[in-house]
C-alpha positions in Angstrom: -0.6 2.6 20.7 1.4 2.7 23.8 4.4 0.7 24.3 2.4 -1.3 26.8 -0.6 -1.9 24.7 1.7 -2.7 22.3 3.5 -5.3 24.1 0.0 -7.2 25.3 -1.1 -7.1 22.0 2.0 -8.6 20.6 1.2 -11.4 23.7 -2.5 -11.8 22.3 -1.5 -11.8 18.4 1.4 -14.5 19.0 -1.2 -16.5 21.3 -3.2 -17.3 18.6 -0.9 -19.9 16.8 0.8 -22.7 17.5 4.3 -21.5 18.7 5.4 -17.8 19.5 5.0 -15.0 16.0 8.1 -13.6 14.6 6.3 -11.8 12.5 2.4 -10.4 12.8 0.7 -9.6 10.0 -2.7 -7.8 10.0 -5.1 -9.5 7.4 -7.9 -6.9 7.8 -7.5 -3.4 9.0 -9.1 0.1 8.0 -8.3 2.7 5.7 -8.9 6.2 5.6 -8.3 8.6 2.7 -7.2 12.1 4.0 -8.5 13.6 0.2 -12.1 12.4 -0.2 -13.0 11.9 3.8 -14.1 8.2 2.6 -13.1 4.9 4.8 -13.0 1.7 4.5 -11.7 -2.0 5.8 -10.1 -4.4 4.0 -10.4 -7.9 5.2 -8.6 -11.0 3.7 -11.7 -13.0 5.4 -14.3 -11.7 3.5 -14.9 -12.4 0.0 -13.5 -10.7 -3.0 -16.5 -8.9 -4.3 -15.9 -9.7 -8.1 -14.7 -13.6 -9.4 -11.7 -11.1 -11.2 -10.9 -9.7 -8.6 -10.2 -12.9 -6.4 -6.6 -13.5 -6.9 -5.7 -10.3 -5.7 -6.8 -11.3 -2.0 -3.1 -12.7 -1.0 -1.5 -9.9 -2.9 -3.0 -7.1 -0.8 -3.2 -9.9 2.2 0.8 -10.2 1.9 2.0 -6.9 1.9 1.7 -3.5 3.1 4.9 -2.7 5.6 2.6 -0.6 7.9 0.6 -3.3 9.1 4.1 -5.3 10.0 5.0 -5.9 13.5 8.2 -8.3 14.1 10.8 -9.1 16.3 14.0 -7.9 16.3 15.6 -10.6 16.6 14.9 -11.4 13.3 17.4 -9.1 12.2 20.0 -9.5 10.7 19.2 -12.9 9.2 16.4 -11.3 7.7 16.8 -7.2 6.4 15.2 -5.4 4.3 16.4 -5.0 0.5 17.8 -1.9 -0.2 15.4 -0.8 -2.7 12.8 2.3 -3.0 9.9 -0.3 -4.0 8.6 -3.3 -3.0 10.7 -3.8 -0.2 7.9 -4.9 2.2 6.6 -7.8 -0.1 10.3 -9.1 0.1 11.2 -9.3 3.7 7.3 -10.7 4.4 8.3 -13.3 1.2 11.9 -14.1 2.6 10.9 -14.6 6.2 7.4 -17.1 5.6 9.8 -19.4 3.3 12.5 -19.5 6.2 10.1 -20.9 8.4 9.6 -18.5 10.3 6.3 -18.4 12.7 4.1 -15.6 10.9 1.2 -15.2 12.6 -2.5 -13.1 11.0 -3.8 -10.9 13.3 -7.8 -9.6 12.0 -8.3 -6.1 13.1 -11.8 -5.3 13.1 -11.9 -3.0 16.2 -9.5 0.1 15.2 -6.1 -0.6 16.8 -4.5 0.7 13.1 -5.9 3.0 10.7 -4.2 3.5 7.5 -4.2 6.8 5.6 -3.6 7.7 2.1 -2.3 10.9 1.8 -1.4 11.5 -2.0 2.0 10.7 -1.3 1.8 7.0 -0.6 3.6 4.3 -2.8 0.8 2.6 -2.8 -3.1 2.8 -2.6 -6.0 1.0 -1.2 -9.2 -1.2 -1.8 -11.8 -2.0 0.6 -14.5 -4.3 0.2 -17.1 -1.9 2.1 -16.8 1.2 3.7 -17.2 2.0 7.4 -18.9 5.3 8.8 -16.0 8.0 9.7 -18.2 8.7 12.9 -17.8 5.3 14.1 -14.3 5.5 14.6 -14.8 7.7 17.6 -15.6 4.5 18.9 -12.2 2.7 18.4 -9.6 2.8 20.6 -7.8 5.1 17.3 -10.9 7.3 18.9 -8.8 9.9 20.8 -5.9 10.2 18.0 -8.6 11.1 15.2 -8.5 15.1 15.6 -4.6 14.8 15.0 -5.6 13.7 11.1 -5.4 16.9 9.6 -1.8 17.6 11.4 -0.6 14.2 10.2 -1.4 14.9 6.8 0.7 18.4 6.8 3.2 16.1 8.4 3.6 13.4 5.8 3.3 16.2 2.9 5.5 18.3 4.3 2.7 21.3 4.0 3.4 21.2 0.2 1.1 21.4 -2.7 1.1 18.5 -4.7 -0.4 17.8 -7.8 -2.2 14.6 -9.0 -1.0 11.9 -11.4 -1.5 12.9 -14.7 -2.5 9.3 -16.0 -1.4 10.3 -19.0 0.2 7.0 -21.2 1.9 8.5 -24.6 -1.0 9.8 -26.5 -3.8 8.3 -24.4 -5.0 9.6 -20.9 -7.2 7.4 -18.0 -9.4 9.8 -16.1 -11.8 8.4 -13.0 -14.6 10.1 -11.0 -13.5 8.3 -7.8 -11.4 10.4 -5.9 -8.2 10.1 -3.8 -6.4 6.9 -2.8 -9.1 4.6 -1.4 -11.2 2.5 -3.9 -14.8 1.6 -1.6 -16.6 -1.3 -3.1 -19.5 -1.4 -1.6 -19.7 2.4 -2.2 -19.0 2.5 -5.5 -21.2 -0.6 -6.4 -24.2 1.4 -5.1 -23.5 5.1 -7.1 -23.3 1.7 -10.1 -26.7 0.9 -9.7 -25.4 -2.4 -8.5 -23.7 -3.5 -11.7 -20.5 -5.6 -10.7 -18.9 -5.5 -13.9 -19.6 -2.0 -14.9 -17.9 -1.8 -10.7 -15.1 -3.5 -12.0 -14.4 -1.2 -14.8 -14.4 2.0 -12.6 -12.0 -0.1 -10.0 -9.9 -0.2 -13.5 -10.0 3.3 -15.0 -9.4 4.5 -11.2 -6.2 2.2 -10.9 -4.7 3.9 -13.8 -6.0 6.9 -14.1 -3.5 8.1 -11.2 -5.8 9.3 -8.9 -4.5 9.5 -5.3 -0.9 9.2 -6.4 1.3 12.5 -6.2 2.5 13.4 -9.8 6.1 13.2 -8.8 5.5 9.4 -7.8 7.3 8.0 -10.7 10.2 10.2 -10.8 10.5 9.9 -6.3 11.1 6.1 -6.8 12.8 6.4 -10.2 9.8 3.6 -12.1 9.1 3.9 -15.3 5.8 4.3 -16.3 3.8 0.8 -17.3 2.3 0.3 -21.3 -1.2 0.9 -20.8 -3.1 -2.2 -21.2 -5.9 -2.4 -24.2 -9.6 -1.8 -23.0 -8.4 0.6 -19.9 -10.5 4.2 -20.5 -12.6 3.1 -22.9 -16.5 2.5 -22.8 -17.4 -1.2 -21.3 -18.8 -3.4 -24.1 -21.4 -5.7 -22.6 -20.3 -8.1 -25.7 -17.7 -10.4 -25.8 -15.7 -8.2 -27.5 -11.5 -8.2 -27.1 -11.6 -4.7 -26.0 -14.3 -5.7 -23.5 -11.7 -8.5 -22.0 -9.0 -6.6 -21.9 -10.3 -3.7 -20.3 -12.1 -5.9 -17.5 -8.4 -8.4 -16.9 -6.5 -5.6 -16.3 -8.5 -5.4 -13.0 -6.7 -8.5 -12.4 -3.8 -8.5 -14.3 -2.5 -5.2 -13.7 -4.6 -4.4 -10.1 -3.2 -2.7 -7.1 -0.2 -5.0 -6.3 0.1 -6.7 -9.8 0.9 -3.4 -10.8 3.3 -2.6 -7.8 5.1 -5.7 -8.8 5.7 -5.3 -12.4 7.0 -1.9 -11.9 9.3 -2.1 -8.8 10.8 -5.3 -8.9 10.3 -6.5 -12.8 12.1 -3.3 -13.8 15.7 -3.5 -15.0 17.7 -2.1 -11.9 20.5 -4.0 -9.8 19.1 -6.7 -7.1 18.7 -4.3 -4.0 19.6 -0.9 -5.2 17.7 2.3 -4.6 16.5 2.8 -7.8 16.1 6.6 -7.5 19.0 7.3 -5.0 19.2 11.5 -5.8 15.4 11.5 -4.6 16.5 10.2 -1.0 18.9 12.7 -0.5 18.7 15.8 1.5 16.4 18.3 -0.4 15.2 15.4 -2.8 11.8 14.6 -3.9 11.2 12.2 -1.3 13.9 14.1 1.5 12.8 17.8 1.3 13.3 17.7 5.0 17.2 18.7 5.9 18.7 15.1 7.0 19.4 15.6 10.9 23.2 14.0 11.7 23.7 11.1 12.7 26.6 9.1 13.8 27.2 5.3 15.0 28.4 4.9 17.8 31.5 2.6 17.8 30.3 0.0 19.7 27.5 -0.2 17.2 27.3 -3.5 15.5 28.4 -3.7 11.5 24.4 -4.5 10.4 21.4 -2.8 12.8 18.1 -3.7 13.6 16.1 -3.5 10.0 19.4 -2.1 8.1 20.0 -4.4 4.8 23.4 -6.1 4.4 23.2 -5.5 0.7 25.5 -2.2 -0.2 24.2 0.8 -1.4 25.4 4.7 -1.7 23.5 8.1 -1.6 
């Protein structure tokens, strides 16, 4: 977007509530996945499309940095924690229980389009997928042709490999491709069985699939226990292996998962957990770092810059 469209949008979004936004937050915007061409929308309106997968609506509703827009003002009251994961969740968290206004703005006309690369830190879900053809008739409509430069961009023109998903001895494989998990799509090539659905939402969640296989090591995580069930055949019994297999949709999903492993992890309160990968020539820095120096008028803490000490 423009900087104009940008600040008559910020207008319309901050309209919508009772006092001016601090903080917009989309709760529905589309998704497209640069590896197997599919797209999707997420949308915290609609319904979860499986009762286990219901509780994950506010965790994918209340995070995601790219579909942030704030004020600057808010800074530096509010900053964002020094740390290589989960950062987004925690500035969102800190700013609703300070009272801030955050306002939801539903994006169901194509002002954003997310895109999962391979070398996201996170990955997607939609509950039904949208035509890549109908995008042309967005206002992202004129920017769509750039896709394939974007993705050299954010790669870096490199050759990545996938995640192994490969837990000790055991390994999760998944026939859905790339980053993007399409419900609707998936539940039709599933002869419209929910829970058999639900299983391949699981075995794709952990099977690594749309994650580079130098995620782990870029953001210094260790790798999660694999929970019981996950890769195995779906019992239609009540079985244990059945449950387990079937909660870890839940229990372990998208941003469950996230959770557990960036900010459950043993690391210091704010710290970079993998600080060698961020420097210049690192995993997640291949790029020569251009200089940079603050100008001495510059105040001690700048716009988005965390207060909370760390060193590469």
């Amino acid at each position: 977007m423009t900087t104009s469209t940008r600040r008559s949008t910020w207008r319309r979004w901050s309209s919508s509530s009772r006092r001016p936004a601090d903080f917009v937050k989309l709760s529905a915007w589309l998704v497209h996945d640069l590896q197997s061409g599919a797209t999707g929308i997420f949308d915290a309106e609609l319904e979860m499309p499986h009762p286990k997968l219901r509780s994950l609506r506010d965790q994918f509703l209340y995070t995601y940095g790219f579909s942030f827009l704030y004020k600057r003002n808010l800074f530096p009251t509010f900053s964002f924690m020094a740390t290589s994961w989960g950062e987004d969740q925690d500035i969102l968290k800190r700013v609703r229980e300070g009272g801030r206004a955050v306002a939801l703005f539903r994006d169901t006309v194509g002002l954003c389009l997310h895109n999962q690369h391979g070398e996201n830190c996170s990955r997607s879900f939609a509950q039904r997928s949208v035509p890549f053809e109908g995008l042309a008739r967005t206002p992202l409509g004129p920017l769509l042709s750039a896709l394939p430069d974007i993705a050299r961009a954010l790669t870096n023109d490199r050759k990545t490999g996938k995640d192994s998903g490969v837990y000790g001895n055991k390994v999760v494989k998944s026939e859905v491709a790339g980053g993007l998990f399409c419900w609707d799509q998936q539940l039709d090539a599933r002869g419209r069985d929910e829970d058999v659905t639900l299983k391949a939402f699981t075995d794709w969640l952990w099977s690594g699939n749309g994650f580079s296989e130098k995620r782990y090591e870029k953001l210094g995580l260790e790798r999660p226990p694999l929970p019981q069930g996950v890769g195995q055949p779906l019992l239609k019994d009540s079985t244990q292996a059945a449950a387990d297999s079937l909660r870890a949709g839940t229990g372990y999903g998208l941003e469950s998962l996230r959770l557990s492993e960036g900010l459950q992890q043993p690391h210091d309160p704010g710290a970079i957990t993998n600080p060698s990968s961020y420097k210049p020539g690192g995993i997640a820095n291949p790029s020569k770092a251009l200089p940079f120096s603050k100008p001495a008028s510059a105040p001690g803490i700048g716009f988005g810059q965390s207060p909370r000490k760390f060193v590469l």
